[in-house]
C-alpha positions in Angstrom: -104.7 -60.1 63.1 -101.2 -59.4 63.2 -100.0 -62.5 61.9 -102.2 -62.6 59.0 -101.2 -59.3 58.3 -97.4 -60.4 58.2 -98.1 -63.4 56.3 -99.9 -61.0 53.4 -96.8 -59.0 53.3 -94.2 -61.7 53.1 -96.3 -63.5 50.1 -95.6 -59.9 48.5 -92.1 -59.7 48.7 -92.3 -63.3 47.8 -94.1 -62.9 44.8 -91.5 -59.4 43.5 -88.1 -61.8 44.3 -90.0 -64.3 41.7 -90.6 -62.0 39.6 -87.2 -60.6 40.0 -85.6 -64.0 39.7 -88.3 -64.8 36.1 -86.9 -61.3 35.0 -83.4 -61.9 35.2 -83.9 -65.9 33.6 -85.7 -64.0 30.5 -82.5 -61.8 29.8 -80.1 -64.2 30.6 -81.7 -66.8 27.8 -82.3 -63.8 25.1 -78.8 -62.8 25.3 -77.8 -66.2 25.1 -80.2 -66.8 21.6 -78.0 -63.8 20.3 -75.0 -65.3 20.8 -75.7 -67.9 18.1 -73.5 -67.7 14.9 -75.7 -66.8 12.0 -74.5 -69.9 9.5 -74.7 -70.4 5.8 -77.0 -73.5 4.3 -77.5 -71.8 1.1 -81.0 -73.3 1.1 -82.0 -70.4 -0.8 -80.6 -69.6 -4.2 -77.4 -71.0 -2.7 -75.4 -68.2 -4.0 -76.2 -64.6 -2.3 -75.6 -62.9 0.7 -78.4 -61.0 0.3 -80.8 -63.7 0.1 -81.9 -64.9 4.0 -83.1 -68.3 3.3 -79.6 -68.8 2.6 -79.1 -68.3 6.4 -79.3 -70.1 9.7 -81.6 -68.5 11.1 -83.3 -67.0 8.3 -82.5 -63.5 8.1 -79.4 -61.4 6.5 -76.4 -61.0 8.7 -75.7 -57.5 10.4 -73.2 -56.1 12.5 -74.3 -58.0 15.1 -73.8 -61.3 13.5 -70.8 -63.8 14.0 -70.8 -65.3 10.6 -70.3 -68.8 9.9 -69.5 -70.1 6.3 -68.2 -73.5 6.3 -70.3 -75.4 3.7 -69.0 -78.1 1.4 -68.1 -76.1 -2.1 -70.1 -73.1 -0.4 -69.6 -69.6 -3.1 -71.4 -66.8 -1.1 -71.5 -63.7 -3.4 -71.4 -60.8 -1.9 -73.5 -58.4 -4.4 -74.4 -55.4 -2.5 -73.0 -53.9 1.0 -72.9 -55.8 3.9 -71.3 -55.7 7.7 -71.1 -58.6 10.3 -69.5 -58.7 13.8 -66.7 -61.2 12.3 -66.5 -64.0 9.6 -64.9 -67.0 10.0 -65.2 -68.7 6.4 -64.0 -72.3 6.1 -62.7 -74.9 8.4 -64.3 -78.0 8.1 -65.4 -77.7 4.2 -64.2 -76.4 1.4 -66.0 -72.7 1.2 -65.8 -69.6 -0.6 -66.8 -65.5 0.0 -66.4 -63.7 -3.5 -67.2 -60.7 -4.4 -66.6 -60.2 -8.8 -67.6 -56.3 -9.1 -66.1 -55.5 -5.3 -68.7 -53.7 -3.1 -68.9 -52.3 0.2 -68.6 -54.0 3.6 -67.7 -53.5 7.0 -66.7 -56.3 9.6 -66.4 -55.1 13.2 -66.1 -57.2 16.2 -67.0 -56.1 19.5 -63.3 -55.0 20.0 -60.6 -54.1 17.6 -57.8 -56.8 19.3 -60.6 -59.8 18.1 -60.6 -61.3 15.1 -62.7 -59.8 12.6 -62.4 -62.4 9.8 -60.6 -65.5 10.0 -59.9 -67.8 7.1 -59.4 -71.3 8.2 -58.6 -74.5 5.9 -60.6 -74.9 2.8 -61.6 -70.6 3.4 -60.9 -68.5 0.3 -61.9 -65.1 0.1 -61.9 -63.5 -3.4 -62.2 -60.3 -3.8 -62.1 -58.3 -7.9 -63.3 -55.2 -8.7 -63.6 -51.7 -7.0 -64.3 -50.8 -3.7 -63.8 -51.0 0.3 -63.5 -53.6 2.7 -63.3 -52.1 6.5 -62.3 -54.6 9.0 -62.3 -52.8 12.9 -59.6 -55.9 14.0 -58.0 -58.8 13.1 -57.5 -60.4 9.7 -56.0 -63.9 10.3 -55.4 -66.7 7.4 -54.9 -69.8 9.3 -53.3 -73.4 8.2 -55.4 -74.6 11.2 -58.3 -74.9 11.9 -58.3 -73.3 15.8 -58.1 -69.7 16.0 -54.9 -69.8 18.7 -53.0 -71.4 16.4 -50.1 -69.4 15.1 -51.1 -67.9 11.3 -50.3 -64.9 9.6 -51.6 -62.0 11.1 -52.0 -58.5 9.6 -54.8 -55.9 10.3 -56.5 -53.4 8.4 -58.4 -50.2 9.6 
């Protein structure tokens, strides 16, 4: 009696480690899906910010996004307020962020030492108009296309 009694209880704490172990696997793989960069396709009107089909995956960046817009002759326009956690706009491809009648956004990575937009090869950023750009880090225009490459660095608060 005994015995079977001690093999009922180890099955137990067998089955809460799995459980435990399952637990942990879950967290560790959704964290890891919100690590993804949210990159522009511009399979929706090809133009807007605002529009999420234009968007891998398919939903407007927010503050919690890393931004990705390196599309050949991509022009994102930027026509109402936005935030990501950085932008890094070209590299690869010749690609554009515009704004023509200058609204609101904020870009704010997960420390204010990181780069909060970084503007590789074939990156232009145009902005016109009135308004306010808050970046909580690093702005960094870069000749090359690795972000440790030495650029010109300035940063804006």
């Amino acid at each position: 009696m005994q015995f079977v009694h001690q093999t009922v209880k180890n099955e137990g704490r067998m089955k809460k480690i799995l459980c435990f172990f399952i637990t942990l696997a879950v967290i560790f793989i959704c964290a890891r899906a919100d690590a993804a960069p949210k990159t522009w396709g511009g399979a929706g009107d090809a133009s807007l910010w605002a529009d999420p089909d234009n968007w891998t995956p398919s939903t407007i960046p927010t503050s919690a996004d890393t931004v990705l817009i390196d599309t050949p002759d991509a022009s994102v326009t930027c026509d109402r307020t936005f935030k990501a956690k950085t932008i890094t706009i070209g590299g690869d491809e010749s690609s554009t962020l515009r704004s023509d009648d200058f609204i609101y956004g904020t870009v704010e990575p997960d420390v204010s030492s990181a780069i909060a937009v970084l503007n590789r090869p074939g990156g232009h950023i145009i902005l016109t108009g009135a308004g306010t750009l808050t970046l909580k880090g690093q702005y960094k225009d870069s000749e090359a296309a690795l972000e440790d490459e030495p650029s010109f660095i300035f940063w804006i608060e």
